[in-house]
Steps between C-alpha positions, in 0.01 A plus 500: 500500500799722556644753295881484493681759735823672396755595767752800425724638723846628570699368807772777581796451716436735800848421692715827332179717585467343861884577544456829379258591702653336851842689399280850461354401834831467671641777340205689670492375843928602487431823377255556780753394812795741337280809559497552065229749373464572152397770269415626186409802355354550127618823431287529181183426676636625828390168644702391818484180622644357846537194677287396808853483638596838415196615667584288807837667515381794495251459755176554243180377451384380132155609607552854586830649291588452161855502494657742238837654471442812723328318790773272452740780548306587831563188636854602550701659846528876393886448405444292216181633346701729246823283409193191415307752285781624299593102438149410390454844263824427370385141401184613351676777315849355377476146587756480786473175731580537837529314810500704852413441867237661648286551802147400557269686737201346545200643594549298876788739546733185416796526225592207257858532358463364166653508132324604238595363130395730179507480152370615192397297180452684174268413148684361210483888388678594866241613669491455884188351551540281852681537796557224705660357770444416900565579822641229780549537863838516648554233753757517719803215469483209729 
């Protein structure tokens, strides 16, 4: 003798979720081949955060440097150390964005031109609390 068996479930449609994720996945793998990095920096917390591509860029491993804004700044040729540093205090402090080219020297001896993208955003009170932006190679016109 059996006892009766109830069956609930819910049967979701997946397909905007699989979509979602394939565009995110794309989106990705371009990001990757345009030389993009990425960064963030919780300025309450003082919490940066950067891209595996940013590292790349910069010719960095994950393992051995954690990436903040003064290594960042060392990254740089010599020229552009100070005119970057006075951008990126004067985001943190009054919120300018900026966008500027720059120089990468790598560790190699190599140099990446690149641009680097900045801004700040503030708390519904004004507070600057991130700075964000990235940094993408320069590649030459074909």
């Amino acid at each position: 003798h059996r006892e009766p068996v109830q069956l609930i479930g819910v049967i979701c449609d997946r397909a905007q979720e699989i979509r979602t994720e394939n565009t995110l996945e794309s989106m990705s793998t371009a990001i990757e081949d345009l030389d993009v990095g990425f960064f963030s920096v919780d300025v309450l917390n003082n919490h940066p955060v950067w891209t595996h591509a940013a590292y790349r860029l910069l010719g960095l491993s994950e393992d051995k440097v954690t990436l903040s804004t003064e290594i960042f700044v060392k990254q740089l040729i010599e020229d552009d150390r100070e005119r970057v540093a006075a951008l990126l205090t004067a985001t943190l402090t009054a919120g300018d964005g900026f966008v500027t080219n720059l120089m990468v020297q790598r560790a190699d001896g190599t140099t990446v031109p690149c641009t680097l993208r900045g801004q700040a955003r503030r708390s519904k009170d004004g507070q600057i609390t991130h700075v964000f932006g990235s940094l993408q190679k320069l590649h030459e016109a074909a």
